[in-house]
C-alpha positions in Angstrom: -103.3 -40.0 212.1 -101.4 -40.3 215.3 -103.2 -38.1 218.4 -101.2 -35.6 220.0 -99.9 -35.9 223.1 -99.3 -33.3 225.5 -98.5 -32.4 229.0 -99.1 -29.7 231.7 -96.8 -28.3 234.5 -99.4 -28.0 237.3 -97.3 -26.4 240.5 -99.8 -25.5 243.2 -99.7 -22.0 244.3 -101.2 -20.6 248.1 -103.4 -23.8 248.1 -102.5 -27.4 247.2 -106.4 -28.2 246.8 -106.3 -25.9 243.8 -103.6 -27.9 242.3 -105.5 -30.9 243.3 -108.4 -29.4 241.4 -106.6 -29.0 238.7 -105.0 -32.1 238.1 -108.5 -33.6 238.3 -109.3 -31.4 235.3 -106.0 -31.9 233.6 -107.2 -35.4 233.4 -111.1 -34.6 231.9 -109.4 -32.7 229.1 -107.2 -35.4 228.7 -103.6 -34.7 228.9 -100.8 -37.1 229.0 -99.2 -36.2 232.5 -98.9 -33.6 234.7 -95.5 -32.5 236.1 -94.2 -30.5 239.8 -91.0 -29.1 240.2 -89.1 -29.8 243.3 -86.3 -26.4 243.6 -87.0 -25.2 247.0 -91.4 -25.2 246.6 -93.4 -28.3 247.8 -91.9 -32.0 248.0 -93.1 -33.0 244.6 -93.3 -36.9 245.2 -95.8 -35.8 248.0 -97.6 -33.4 245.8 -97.9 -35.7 243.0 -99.5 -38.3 245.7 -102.3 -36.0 246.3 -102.6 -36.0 242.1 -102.2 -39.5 241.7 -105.3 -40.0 244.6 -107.4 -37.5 242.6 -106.9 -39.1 239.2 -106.8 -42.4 237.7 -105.5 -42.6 234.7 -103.4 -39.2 234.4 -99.3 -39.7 234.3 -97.5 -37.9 237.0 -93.8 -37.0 236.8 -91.5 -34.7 238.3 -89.4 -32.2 236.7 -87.1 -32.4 238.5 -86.0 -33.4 242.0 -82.2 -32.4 242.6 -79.8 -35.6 243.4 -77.3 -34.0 245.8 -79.1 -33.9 248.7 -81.2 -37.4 248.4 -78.9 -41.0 247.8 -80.1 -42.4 245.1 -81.2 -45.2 247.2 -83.7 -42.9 249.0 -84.5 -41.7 245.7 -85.3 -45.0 244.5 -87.4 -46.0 247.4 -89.8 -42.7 247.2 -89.8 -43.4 243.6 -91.0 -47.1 243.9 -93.2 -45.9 246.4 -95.2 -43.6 244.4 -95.8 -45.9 241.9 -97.1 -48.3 243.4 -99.4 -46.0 245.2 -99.8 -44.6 241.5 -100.3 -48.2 239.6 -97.3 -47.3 237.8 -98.2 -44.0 236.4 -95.3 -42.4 237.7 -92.3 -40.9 235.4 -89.0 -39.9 237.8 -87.4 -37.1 236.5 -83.9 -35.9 238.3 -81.4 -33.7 237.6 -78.2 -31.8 239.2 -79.8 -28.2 240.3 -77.2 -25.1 240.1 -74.2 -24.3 242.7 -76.1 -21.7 244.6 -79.3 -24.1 245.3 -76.7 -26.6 246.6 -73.8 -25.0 247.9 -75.0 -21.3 249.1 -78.4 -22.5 250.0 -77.8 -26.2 251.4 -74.1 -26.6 252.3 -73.3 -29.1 249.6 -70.8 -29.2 247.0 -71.9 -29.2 243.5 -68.9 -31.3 241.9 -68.3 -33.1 238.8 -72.3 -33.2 238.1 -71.6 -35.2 234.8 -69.7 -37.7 236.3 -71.6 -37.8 239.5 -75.1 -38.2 237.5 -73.6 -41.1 235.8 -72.9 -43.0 239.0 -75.8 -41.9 240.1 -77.8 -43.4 237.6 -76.0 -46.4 237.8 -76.9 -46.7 241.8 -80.6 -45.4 240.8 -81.3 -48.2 238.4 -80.2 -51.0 240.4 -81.9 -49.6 243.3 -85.8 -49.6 241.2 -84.6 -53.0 239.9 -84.6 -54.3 243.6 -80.7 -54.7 244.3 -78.0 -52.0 243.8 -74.8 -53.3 243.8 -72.0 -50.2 242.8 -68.3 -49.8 243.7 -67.7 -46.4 242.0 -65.7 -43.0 243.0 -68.9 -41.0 243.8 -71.0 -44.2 245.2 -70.2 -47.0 247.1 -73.5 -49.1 247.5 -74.6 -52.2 248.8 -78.6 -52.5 248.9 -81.1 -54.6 248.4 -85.5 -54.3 248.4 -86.8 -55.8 252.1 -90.3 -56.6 250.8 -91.7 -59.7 249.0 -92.5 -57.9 245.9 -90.9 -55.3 243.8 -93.3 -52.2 242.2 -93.0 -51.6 238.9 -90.1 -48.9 238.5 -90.7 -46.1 236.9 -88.6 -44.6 233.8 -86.1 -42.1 234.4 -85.7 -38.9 233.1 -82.5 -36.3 233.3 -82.8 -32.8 233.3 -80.4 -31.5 230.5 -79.4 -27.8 229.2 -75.5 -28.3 227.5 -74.6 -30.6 224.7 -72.5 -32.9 227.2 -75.4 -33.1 229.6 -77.9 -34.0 226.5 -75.6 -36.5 225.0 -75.4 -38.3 228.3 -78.7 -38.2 228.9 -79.5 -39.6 225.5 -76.7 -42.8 226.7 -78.3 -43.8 230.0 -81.7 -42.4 230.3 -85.2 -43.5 229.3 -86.3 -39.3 228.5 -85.1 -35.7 229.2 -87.1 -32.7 230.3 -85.9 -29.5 228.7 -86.5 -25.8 230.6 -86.0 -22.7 228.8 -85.1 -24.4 225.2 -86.0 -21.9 222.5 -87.4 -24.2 219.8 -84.7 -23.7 217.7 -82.5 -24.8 220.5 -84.1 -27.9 220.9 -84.1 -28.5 216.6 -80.4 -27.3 216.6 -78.3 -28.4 219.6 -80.7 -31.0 222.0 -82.4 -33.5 219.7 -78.6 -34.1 217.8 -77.1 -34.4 221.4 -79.5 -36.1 222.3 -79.3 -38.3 219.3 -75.3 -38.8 219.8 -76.1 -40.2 223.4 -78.7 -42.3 222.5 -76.0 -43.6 219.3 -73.0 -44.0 221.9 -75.7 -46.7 223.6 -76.8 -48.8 220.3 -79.8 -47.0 220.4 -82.0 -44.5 218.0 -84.6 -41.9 219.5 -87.5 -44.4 218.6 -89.2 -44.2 222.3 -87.1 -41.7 223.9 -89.3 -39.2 225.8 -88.4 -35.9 225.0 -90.7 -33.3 227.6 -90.4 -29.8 226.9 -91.5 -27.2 229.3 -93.5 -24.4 227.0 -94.1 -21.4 229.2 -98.2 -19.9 228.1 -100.1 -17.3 229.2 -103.2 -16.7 227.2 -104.2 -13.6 228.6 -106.5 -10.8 227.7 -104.3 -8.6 229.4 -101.6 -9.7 227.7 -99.2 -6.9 229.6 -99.6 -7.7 233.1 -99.1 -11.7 231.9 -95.8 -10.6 230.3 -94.7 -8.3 233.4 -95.4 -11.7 235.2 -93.5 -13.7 233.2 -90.3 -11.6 232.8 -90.2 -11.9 237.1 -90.1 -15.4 236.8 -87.1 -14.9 234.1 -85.2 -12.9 235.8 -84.0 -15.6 238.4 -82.9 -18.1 235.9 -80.7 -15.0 234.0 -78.1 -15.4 237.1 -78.1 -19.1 236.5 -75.0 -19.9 234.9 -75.8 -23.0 233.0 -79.1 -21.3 231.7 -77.2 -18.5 230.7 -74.8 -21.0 228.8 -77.6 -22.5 227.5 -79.3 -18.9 226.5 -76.0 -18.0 224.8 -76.2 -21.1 222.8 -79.3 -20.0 221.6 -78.3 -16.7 220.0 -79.6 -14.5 223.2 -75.9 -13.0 224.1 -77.2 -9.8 223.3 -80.6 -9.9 225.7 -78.2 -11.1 228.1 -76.0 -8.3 228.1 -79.2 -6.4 228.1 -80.4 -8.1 231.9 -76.8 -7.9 233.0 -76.7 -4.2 232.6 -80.9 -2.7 233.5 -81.7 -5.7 235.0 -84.9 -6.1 232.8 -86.0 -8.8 231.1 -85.6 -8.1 227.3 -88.8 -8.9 225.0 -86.8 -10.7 222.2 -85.9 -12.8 225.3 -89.3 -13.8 226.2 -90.2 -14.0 222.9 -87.5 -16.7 222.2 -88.7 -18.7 225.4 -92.6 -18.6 226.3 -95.7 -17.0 224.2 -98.2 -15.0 226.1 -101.4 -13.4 224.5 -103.8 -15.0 221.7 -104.6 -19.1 221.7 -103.3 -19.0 217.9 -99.9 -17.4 219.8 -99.9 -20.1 222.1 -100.9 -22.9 220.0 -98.2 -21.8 217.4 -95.3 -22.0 220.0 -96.7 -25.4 221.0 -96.2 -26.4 217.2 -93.0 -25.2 217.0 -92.1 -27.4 220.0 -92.8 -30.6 218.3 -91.7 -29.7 214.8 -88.2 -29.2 216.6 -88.4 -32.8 217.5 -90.2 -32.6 221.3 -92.5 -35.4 221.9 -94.6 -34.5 225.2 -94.6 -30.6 225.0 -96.0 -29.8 228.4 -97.7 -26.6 228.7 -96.7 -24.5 231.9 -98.8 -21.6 232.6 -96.5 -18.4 234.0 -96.4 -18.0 237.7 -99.3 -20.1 240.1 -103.1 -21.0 240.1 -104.2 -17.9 241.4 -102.8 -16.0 238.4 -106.2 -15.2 236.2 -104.9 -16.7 233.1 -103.6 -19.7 234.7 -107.1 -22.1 234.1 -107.8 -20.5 230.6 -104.1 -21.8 229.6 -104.3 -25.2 230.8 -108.3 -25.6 229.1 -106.8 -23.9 225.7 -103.8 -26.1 225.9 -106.1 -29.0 225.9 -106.6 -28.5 221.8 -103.1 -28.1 220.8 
């Protein structure tokens, strides 16, 4: 019988040794990978350095860095970078962010992000291959790698929520890393998108990473993990290709719920994390890879400090 593999989100909180510490641990209990957001916390290429020098053998990815504000160039230089410094450990995960992280917040334009992520995959893969050569409406590129010898280049992962964005992640990516998928999400409308993709490029699933973010608390005060866990909700609710997504899923009427007290509903939750018991948390793992993920990645709610944050990531361990 095959072993399980699994992941953890590890996103440092007040302190990056703690994250540090963790990482180190993620590694004794012998997880896959560890993954760091990028969104407007830490650089995550820098945070994943500080893993990478703590660990040896532990995969590090991030989940996911947004491509309008870096050129895929730079992205493919911090990428080759880190693993090198990583002996090729590193997993690149990137992915368009939302219209108010790039236009209200940075000044950019969010515009044509299917289109624009082909390109810039395109540009990205030429660039880790050591020469990117790409004439294209978004990209115009001409570069080549000044140093005698190339790192080993990293896979690259897309961040994906709607059919269009799964199915062309499935064409031109090595993985995807899923946020918020319901389980039956993933079963119903990722791994067949994901499967059309992969199909449109002569290819099966066979070796296509799929990482799915599985939000845990196991917490003997299961109320105050949940109170914790709807406030990190709430902020993806006024995302409009999570809510698309959500939709998808069969949680119109939750939605409608948020839109009109503001509050989090449980069925919501319910449909999208587990918080309480190991069997609860160990079950939604399950349900993860019976829908077809291959690296669920356990993400304790909120930061370290949070009290059930190291009992989730040692649980997590088993499942």
């Amino acid at each position: 019988m095959a072993t399980l593999r699994r992941a953890a989100f590890l996103n440092p909180g007040r302190d990056l040794a703690v994250g540090v510490d963790l990482a180190r641990r993620a590694e004794a209990l012998g997880y896959d990978s560890v993954w760091v957001t990028h969104g407007s916390g830490r650089d995550s290429f820098l945070v994943l350095a500080a893993y990478g020098a703590a660990t040896t053998r532990l995969g590090l990815g991030n989940g996911v860095v947004p491509i309008y504000p870096r050129h895929p160039v730079a992205m493919a230089q911090a990428a080759l970078t880190l693993s090198e410094m990583s002996g090729g450990r590193f997993r690149l995960g990137i992915g368009v962010s939302h219209k108010v992280s790039m236009e209200s917040s940075l000044g950019l334009t969010l515009r044509e992000p299917l289109a624009v992520t082909r390109e810039y995959v395109g540009v990205l893969r030429g660039a880790l291959g050591g020469a990117a050569a790409f004439e294209g409406r978004h990209y115009k590129v001409n570069w080549s790698l000044a140093i005698p010898e190339r790192p080993p280049a990293p896979p690259i992962y897309l961040a994906a929520l709607s059919r269009k964005m799964l199915e062309l992640a499935g064409e031109i990516a090595d993985g995807v890393v899923l946020w918020l998928c319901s389980p039956g999400y993933v079963r119903d409308v990722a791994v067949p998108a994901l499967g059309r993709g992969r199909a449109r490029a002569g290819k099966t699933l066979a070796g296509f990473e799929i990482v799915a973010a599985v939000p845990l608390a196991i917490a003997d005060d299961a109320p105050a993990a949940l109170g914790a866990f709807r406030g990190e909700l709430a902020r993806y609710l006024t995302l409009p290709f999570y809510r698309a997504m959500l939709e998808a899923s069969g949680l119109g009427k939750e939605l409608a719920a948020f839109d009109r007290s503001g509050e989090v509903a449980e069925g919501l939750t319910r449909a999208v994390g587990a918080v309480g018991k190991p069997e609860t948390g160990q079950a939604f793992v399950r349900a993860y890879r019976e829908a077809g993920v291959t690296l669920p990645a356990i993400r304790p709610i909120t930061f370290p400090d949070a009290p059930w944050y190291r009992r989730t990531l040692e649980d997590g361990a088993h499942w």
